[in-house]
C-alpha positions in Angstrom: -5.7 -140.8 -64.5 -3.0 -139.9 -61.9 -3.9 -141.2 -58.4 -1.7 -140.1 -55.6 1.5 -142.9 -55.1 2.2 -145.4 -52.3 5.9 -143.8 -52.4 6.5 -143.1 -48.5 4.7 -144.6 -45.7 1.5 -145.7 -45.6 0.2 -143.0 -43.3 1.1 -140.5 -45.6 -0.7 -142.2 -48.2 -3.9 -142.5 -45.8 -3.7 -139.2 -44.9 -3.4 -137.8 -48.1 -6.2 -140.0 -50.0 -8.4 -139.1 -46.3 -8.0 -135.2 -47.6 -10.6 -136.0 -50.3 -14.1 -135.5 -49.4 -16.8 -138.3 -49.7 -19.4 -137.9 -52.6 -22.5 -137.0 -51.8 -25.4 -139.6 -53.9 -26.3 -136.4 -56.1 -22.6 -135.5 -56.8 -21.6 -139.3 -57.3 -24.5 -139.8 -60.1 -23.8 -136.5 -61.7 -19.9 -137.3 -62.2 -20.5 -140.7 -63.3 -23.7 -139.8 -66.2 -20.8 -137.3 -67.2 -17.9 -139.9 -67.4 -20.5 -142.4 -69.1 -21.9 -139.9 -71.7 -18.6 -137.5 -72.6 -16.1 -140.1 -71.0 -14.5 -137.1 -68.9 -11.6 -137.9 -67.3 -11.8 -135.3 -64.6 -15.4 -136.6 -63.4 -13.4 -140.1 -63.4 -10.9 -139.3 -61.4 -13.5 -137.5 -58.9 -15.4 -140.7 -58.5 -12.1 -142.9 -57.9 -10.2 -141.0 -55.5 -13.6 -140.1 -53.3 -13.4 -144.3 -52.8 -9.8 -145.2 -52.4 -10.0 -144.9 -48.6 -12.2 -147.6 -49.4 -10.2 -149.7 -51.3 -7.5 -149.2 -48.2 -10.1 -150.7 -45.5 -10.7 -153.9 -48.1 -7.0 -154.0 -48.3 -6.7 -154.7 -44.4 -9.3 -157.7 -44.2 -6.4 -159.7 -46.7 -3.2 -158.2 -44.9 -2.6 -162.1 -43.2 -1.7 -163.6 -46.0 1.7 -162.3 -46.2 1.4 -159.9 -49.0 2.3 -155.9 -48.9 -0.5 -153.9 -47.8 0.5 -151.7 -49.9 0.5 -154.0 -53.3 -2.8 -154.8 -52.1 -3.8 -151.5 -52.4 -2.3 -150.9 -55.5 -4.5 -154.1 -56.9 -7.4 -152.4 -55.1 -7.3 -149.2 -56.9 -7.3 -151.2 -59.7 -9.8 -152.6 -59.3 -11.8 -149.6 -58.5 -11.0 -147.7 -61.5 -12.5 -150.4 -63.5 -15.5 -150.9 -61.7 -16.1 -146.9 -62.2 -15.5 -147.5 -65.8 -18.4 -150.5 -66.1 -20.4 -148.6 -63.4 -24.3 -147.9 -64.8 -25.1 -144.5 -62.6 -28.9 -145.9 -63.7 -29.3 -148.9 -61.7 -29.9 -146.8 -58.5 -27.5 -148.1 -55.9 -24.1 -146.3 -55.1 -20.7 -147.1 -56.6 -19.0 -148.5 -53.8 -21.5 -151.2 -53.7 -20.8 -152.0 -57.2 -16.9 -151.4 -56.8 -16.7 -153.7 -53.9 -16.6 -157.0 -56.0 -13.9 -155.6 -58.5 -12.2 -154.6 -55.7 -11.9 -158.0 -54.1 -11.3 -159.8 -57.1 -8.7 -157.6 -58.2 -6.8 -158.1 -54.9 -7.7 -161.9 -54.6 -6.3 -162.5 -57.9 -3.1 -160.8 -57.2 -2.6 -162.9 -53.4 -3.1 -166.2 -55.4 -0.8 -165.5 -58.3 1.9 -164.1 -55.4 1.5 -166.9 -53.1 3.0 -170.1 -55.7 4.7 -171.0 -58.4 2.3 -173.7 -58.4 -1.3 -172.7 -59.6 -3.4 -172.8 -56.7 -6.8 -171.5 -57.7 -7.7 -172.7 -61.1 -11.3 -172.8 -60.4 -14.5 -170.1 -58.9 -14.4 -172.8 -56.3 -10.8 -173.6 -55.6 -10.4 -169.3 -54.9 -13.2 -169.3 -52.5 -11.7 -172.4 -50.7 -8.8 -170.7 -50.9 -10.1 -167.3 -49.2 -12.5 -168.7 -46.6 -10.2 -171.8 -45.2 -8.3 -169.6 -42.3 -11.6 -167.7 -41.4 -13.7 -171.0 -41.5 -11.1 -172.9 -39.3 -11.1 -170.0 -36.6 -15.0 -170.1 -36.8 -15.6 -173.3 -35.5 -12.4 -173.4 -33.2 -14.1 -171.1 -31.3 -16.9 -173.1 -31.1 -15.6 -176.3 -30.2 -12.6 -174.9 -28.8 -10.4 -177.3 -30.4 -8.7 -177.8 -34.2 -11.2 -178.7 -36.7 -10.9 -182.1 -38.6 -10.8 -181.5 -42.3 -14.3 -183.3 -42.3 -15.6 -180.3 -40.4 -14.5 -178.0 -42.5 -15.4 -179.3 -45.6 -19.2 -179.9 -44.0 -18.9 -176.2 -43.1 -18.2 -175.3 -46.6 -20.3 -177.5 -48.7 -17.0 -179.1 -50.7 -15.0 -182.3 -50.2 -12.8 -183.5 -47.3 -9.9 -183.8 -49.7 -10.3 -180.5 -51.6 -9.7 -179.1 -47.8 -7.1 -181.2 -47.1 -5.2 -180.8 -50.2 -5.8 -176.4 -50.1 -4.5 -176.7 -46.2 -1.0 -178.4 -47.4 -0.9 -175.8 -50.4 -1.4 -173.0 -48.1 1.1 -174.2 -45.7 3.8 -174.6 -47.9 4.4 -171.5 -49.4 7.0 -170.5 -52.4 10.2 -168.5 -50.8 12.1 -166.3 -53.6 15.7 -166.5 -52.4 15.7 -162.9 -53.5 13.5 -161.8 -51.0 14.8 -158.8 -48.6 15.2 -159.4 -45.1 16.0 -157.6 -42.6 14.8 -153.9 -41.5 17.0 -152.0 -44.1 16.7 -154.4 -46.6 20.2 -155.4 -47.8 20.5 -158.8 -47.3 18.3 -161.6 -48.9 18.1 -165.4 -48.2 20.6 -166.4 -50.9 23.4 -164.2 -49.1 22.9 -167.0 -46.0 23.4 -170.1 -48.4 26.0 -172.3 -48.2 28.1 -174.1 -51.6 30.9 -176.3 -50.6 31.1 -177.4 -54.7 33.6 -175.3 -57.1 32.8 -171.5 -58.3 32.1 -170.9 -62.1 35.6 -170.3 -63.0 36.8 -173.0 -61.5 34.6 -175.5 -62.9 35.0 -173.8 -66.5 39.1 -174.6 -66.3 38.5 -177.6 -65.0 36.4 -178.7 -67.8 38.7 -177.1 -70.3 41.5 -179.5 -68.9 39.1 -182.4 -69.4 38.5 -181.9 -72.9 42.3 -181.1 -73.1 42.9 -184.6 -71.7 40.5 -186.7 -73.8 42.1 -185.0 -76.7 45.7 -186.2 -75.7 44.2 -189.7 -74.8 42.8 -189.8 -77.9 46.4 -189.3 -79.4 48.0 -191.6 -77.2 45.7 -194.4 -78.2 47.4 -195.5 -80.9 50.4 -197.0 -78.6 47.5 -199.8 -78.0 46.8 -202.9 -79.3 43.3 -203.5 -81.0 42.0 -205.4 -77.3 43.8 -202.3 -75.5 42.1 -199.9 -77.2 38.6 -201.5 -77.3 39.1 -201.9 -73.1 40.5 -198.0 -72.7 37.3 -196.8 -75.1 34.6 -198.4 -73.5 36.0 -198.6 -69.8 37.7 -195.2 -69.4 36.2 -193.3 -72.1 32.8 -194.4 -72.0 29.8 -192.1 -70.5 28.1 -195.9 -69.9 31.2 -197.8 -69.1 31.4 -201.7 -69.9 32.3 -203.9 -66.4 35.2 -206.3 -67.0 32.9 -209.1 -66.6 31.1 -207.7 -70.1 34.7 -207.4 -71.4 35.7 -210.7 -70.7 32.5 -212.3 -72.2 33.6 -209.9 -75.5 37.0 -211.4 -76.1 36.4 -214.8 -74.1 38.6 -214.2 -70.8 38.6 -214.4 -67.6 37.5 -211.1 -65.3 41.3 -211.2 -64.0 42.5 -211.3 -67.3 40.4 -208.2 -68.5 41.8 -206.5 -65.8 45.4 -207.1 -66.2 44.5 -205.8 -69.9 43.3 -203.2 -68.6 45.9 -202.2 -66.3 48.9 -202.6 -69.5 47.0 -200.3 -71.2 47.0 -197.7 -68.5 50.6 -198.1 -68.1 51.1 -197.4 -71.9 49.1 -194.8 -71.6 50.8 -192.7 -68.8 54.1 -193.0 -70.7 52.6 -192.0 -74.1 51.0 -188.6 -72.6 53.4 -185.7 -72.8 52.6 -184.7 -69.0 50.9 -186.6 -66.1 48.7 -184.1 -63.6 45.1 -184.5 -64.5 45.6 -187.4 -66.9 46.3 -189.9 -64.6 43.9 -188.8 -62.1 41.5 -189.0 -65.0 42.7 -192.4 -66.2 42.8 -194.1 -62.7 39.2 -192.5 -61.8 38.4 -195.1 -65.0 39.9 -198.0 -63.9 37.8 -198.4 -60.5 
């Protein structure tokens, strides 16, 4: 079934879908006991694009929760198509009656899985907390001309006061996708206006390649050291957990001072024993603090 597209503006849109006329009851039931017996296509299409200004006037009463109207749409028509495919021409009301609900719930469903990463409306009652907490807070502003207590509103609609409370913080915190166009034409998104101060890719990739270049060069020049050296450089240089000097000294039974000193002569040894000096030794004397 090809429906006409949201491509340009939404006028254009209205105004096309406004050029088709409005079903009359006789025509509507004919053109759905024809879909329903023969499944013809033709008489489906009649039956959804005589509703989809409809679906657009639906569409509005969700437009404040920061969605597209026209995705909105799109979900409508959705819906609608499937309510004219479960419609029963037999049961004696109209379509748009039965359509309504599918409508709804098509274009619900898409506001809730759009608004978080986080699931939000798990539950028949969670989605109609969801969908009546704005309206229901307006409702009795107006009336007492001051912000409701969450008490208030969760008295208004028959659930908990933390249910309320917890949907309100939901609701106010929604997901922003970095990606997101801003801006009239479009071209620039919110990552564009981020800041890094860190290193780029590239530079972080050399730089870890000259790590691994330097632990593969200490690794040679270990064998300058004494067994204590070595034990010292490995486990307070090398080390992803690195032993204090106080945890050395306990090891080989010396003082603190004298760990350190160890330390320190097998730095030295070290530097000397490494065929070049740049990054080594900055590496070697980050270990020693």
């Amino acid at each position: 079934m090809k429906l006409p597209a949201i491509a340009g503006t939404l006028e254009v849109y209205i105004a096309e879908i406004n050029r088709f006329p409005i079903l009359t009851a006789e025509e509507e039931f004919r053109y759905a006991i024809e879909w329903k017996k023969n499944q013809n296509m033709e008489a489906a299409e009649k039956l959804v694009v005589s509703n989809l200004r409809f679906v657009v006037k639906i569409a509005h009463e969700y437009r404040n929760y920061g969605v597209k109207l026209a995705d909105l749409i799109q979900e409508g028509n959705i819906g609608l198509m499937h309510a004219v495919k479960k419609f029963d021409p037999y049961k004696g009301y109209r379509l748009i009656s039965y359509a309504v609900w599918w409508i709804r719930a098509y274009i619900q469903n898409y506001i809730i899985k759009t608004w978080s990463l986080v699931k939000i409306g798990t539950t028949q009652a969670q989605r109609k907390l969801f969908f009546k907490l704005n309206k229901t807070k307006k409702d009795i502003q107006a009336l007492s001309l001051k912000n409701p207590e969450f008490s208030e509103i969760a008295e208004s609609l028959g659930v908990r006061e933390g249910e309320v409370e917890e949907m309100d913080v939901r609701m106010s915190n929604r997901d922003l996708s970095l990606d997101m166009a801003i801006g009239d034409d479009g071209g620039s998104s919110h990552m564009d206006f981020l800041t890094y101060a860190g290193e780029d890719q590239e530079t972080a990739l050399i730089r870890k390649e000259e790590a691994e270049l330097v632990r593969k060069n200490i690794t040679g020049a270990l064998a300058v050291l004494n067994e204590k050296e070595m034990y010292i450089i490995r486990n307070r240089v090398m080390a992803d957990d690195p032993k204090t000097l106080q945890e050395i000294g306990d090891i080989y039974n010396i003082t603190r001072e004298r760990a350190r000193q160890i330390e320190k002569q097998a730095l030295k040894k070290l530097r000397l024993a490494l065929p070049y000096l740049g990054e080594e030794q900055k590496l070697l004397e980050a270990g020693s603090n």
